[in-house]
GUDO-150955 format. One record per residue (C-alpha): x, y, z; residue number from 1; residue in one letter. Coordinates in nm, 3 decimals, always signed. Example, Ala and Ser with C-alpha at 12.3 -4.5 7.8 and 13.67 -1.06 7.14 Angstrom:
BEGIN
       px       py       pz  num  residu
   +1.230   -0.450   +0.780    1       A
   +1.367   -0.106   +0.714    2       S
//
This chain:
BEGIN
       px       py       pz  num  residu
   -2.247   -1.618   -0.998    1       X
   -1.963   -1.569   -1.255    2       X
   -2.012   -1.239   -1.466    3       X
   -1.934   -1.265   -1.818    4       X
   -1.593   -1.172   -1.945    5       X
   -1.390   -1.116   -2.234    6       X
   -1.021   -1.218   -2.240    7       X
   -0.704   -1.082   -2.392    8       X
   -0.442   -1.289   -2.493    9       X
   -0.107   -1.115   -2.537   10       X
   +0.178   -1.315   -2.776   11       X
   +0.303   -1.037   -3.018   12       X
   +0.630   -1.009   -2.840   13       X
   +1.020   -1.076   -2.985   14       X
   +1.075   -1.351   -2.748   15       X
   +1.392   -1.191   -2.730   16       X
   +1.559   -1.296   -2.392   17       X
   +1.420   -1.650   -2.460   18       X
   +1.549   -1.674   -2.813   19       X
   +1.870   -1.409   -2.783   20       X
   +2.118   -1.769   -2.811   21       X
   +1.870   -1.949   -3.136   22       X
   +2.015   -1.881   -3.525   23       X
   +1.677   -1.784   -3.563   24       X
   +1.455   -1.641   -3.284   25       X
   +1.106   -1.899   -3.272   26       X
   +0.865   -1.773   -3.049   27       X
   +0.859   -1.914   -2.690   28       X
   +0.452   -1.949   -2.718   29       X
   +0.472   -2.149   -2.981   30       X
   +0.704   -2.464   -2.791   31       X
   +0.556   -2.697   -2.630   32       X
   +0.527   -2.806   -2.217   33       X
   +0.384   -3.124   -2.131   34       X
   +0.254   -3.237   -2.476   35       X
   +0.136   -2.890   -2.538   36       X
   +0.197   -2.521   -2.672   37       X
   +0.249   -2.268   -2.460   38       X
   +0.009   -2.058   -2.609   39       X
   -0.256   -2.293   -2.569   40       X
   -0.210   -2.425   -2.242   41       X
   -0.260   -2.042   -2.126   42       X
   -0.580   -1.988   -2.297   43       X
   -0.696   -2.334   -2.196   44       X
   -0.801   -2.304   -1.840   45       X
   -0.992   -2.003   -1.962   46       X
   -1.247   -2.257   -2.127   47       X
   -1.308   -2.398   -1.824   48       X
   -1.439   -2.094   -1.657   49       X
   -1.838   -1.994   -1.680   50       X
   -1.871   -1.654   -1.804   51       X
   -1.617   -1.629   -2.088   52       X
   -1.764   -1.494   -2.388   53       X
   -1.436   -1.405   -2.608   54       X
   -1.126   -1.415   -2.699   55       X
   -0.851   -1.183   -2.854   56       X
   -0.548   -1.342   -2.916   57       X
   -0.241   -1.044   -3.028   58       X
   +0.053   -1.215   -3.231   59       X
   +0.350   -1.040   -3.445   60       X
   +0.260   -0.940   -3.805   61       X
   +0.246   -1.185   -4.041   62       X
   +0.244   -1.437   -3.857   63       X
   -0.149   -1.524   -3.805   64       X
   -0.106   -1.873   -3.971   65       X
   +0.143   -2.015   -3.688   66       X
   -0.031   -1.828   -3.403   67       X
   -0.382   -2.038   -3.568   68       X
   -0.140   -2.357   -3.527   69       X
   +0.026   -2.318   -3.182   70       X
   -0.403   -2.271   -3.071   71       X
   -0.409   -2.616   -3.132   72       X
   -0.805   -2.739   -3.160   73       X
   -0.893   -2.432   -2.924   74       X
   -0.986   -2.255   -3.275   75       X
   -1.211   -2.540   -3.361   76       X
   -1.414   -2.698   -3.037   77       X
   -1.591   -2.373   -2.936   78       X
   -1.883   -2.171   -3.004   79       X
   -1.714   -1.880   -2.821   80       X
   -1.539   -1.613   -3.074   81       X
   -1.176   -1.647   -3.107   82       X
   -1.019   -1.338   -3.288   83       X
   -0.682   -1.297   -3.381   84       X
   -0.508   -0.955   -3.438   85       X
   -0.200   -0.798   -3.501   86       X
   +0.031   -0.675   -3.232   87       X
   +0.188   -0.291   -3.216   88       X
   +0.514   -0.233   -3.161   89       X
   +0.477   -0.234   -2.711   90       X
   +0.264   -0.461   -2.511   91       X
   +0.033   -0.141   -2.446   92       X
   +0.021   -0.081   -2.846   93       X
   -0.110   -0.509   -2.827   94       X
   -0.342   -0.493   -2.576   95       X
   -0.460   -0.158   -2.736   96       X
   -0.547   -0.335   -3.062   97       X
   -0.695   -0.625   -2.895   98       X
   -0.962   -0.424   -2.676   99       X
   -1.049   -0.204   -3.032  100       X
   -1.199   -0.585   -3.211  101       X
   -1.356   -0.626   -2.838  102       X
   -1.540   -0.287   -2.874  103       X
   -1.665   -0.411   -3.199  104       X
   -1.833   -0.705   -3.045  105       X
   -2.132   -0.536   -2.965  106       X
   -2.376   -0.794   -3.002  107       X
   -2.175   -1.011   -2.735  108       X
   -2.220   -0.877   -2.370  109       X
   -1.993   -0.894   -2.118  110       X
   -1.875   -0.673   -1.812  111       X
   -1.526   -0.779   -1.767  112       X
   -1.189   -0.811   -1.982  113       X
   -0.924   -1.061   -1.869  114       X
   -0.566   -0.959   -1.984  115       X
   -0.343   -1.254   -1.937  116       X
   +0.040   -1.332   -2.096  117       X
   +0.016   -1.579   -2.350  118       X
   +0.404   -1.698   -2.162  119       X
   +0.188   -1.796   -1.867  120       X
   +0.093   -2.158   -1.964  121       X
   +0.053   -2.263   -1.579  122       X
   -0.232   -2.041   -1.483  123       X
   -0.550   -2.207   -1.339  124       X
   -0.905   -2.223   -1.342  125       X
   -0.876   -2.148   -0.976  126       X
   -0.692   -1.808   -0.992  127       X
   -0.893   -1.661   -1.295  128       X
   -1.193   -1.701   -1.108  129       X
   -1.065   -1.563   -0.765  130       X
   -0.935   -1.292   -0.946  131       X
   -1.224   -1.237   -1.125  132       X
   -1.433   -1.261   -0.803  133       X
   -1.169   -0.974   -0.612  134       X
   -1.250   -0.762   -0.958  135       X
   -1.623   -0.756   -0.859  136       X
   -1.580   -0.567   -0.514  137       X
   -1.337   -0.303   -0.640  138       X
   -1.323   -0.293   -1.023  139       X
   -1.051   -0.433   -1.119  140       X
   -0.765   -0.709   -0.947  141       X
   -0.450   -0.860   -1.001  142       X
   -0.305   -1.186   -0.883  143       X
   +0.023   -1.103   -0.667  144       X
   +0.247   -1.286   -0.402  145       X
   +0.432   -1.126   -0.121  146       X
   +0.812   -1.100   -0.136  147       X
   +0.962   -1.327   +0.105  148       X
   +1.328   -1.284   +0.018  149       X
   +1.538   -1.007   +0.158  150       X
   +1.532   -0.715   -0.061  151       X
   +1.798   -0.502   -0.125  152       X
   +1.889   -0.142   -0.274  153       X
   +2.171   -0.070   -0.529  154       X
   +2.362   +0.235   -0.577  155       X
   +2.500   +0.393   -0.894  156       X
   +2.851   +0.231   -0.838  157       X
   +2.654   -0.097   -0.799  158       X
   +2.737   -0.139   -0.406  159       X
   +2.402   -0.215   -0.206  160       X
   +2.292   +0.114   -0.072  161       X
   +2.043   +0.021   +0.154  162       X
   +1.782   -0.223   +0.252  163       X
   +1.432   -0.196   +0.145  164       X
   +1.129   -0.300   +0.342  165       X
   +0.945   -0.570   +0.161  166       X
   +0.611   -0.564   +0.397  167       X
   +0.423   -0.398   +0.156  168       X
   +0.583   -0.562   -0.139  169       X
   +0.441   -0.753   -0.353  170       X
   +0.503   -0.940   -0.733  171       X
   +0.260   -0.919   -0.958  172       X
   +0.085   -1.211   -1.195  173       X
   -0.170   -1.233   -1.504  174       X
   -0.437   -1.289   -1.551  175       X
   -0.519   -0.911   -1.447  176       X
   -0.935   -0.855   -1.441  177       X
   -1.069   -0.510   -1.463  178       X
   -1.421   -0.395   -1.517  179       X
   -1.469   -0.335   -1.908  180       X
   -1.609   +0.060   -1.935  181       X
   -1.342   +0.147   -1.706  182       X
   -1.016   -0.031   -1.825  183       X
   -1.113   +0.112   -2.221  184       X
   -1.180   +0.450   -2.021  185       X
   -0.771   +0.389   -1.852  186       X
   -0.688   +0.303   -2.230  187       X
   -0.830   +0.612   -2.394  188       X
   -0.730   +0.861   -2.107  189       X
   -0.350   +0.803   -2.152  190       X
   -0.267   +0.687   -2.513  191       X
   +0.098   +0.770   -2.505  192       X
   +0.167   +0.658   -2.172  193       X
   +0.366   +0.281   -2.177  194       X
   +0.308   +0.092   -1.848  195       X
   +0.498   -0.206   -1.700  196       X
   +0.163   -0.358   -1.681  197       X
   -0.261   -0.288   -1.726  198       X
   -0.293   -0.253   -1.375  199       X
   -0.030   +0.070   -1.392  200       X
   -0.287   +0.206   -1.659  201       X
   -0.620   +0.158   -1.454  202       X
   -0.450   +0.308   -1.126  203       X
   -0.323   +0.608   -1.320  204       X
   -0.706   +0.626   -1.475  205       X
   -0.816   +0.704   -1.074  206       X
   -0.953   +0.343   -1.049  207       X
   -0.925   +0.114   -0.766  208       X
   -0.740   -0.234   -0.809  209       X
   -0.653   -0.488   -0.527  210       X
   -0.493   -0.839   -0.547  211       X
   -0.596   -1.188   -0.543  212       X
   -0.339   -1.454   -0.394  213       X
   -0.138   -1.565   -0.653  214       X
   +0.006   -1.904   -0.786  215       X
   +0.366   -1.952   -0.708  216       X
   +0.329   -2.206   -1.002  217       X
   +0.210   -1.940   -1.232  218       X
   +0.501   -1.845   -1.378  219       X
   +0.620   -1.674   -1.708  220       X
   +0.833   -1.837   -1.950  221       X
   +1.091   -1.582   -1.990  222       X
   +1.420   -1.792   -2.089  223       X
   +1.464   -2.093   -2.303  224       X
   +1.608   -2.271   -2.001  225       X
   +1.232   -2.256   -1.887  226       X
   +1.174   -2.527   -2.163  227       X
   +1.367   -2.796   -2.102  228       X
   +1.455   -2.885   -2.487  229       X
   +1.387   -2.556   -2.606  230       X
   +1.689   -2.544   -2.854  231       X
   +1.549   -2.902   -2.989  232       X
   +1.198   -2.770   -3.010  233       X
   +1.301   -2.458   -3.182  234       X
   +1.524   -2.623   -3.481  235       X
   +1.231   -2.865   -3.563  236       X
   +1.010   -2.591   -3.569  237       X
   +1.206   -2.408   -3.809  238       X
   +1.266   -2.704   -4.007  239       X
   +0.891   -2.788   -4.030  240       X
   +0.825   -2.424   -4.065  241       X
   +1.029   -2.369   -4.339  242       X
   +0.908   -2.715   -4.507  243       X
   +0.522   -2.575   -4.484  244       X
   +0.634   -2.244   -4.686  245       X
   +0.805   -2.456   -4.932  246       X
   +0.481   -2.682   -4.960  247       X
   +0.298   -2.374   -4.932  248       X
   +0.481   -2.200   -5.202  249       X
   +0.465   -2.504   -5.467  250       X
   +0.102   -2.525   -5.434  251       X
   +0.064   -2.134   -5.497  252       X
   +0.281   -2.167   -5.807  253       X
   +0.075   -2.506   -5.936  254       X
   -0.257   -2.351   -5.907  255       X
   -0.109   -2.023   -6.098  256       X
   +0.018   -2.253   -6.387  257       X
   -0.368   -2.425   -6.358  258       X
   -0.539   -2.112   -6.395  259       X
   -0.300   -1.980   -6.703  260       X
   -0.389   -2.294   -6.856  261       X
   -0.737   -2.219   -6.804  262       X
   -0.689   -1.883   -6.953  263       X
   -0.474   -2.053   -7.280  264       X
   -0.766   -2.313   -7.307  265       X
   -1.044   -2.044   -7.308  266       X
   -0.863   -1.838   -7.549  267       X
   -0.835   -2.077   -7.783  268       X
   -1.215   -2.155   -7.772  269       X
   -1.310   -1.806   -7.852  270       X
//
């Protein structure tokens, strides 16, 4: 049986490496794979699995509207709660503000919280629930993949130093599952602390985490080269972007002028 679980969805990042060669940076989770956002195809699969019983999306300030958009119908053809909220300033600030609206939820059970990149639009039903089943036996798991490439170690002057054993190497994935009393215990234990990832956190809490296999597939769209017409994608973003504030902003101003007509109208009656 599936327990029920919560999910984080993390987007509130710069996109910076992805957008460091675009006039104007567009976030990579709101392009589109395969007919798609990226940002939806990663909270997709999550649909799929029994037990979910909501969702915290993070996304930059100000900009709630296009994160509502790049959701596609996900906002619309579920009964499950879909929250939005504002991002901090590091992933760990994010997820930080994302499991505070998940402590509100009182009235909605659950015994897990998913954190997964909203970058990773690849992940599967599959891997959320394997992970999810390796999170029951220890308390909290991680999709990862062994190293199979020869690893090496560089020195300060940039030569390679020395080799490194990959045996017990290993690359680590999202969506990362940990039981929900202890991962917001790891959270309020060590609020200045910034970790590479949640799993760092729960570890350094004195829990116990082990892996799931992970996806090969599952990967992270890091670079725009990850999106094959990226640089298209983002300039008619903009464009339509930009064309929606415009829109936006005219129909702001008309319905100001409406209501100080109102006002005028009134005045004179009185």
């Amino acid at each position: 049986m599936i327990p029920p679980f919560a999910l984080v969805l993390t987007a509130a990042g710069s996109s910076t490496r992805f957008s460091k060669n675009q006039k104007e940076a567009v976030k990579k989770e709101y392009l589109r794979i395969d007919g798609h956002t990226v940002l939806s195809s990663a909270l997709r699969p999550f649909y799929s699995v029994p037990g979910l019983r909501a969702v915290v999306v993070t996304c930059p300030k100000g900009a709630e509207d296009e994160t509502v958009v790049a959701l596609e119908d996900l906002v619309d053809i579920s009964s499950i709660p879909l929250l939005i909220t504002e991002g901090g300033m590091t992933r760990k600030e994010s997820v930080e503000n994302a499991l505070n609206e998940l402590r509100n939820l009182v009235e909605i059970p659950f015994d897990y919280i998913a954190i997964h990149d909203g970058a990773r639009p690849f992940v599967t039903e599959k891997l959320i629930i394997s992970t999810l089943a390796a999170a029951t036996i220890t308390g909290g798991a991680i999709p990862a993949l062994r190293i199979t490439d020869a690893v090496k170690k560089l020195g300060n002057d940039g030569l390679i130093a020395e080799s490194v054993d990959r045996s017990s190497l290993i690359t680590v994935q999202t969506p990362q599952i940990f039981l929900k009393e202890q991962i917001l215990d790891a959270y309020d234990k060590f609020p200045g602390f910034e970790a590479d990832d949640d799993a760092t956190l729960f570890i350094k809490a004195g829990y116990k985490c082990t892996i799931s296999k992970g996806d090969p597939d599952n990967k992270k769209i890091t670079f725009a080269s990850d999106i094959p017409d990226a640089e298209a994608q983002a300039e008619e973003y903009i464009r339509e972007r930009d064309e929606g504030r415009k829109s936006a902003a005219a129909s702001r101003r008309m319905r100001e002028l409406i209501s100080m007509g109102s006002d005028d109208e009134n005045r004179n009656w009185e």
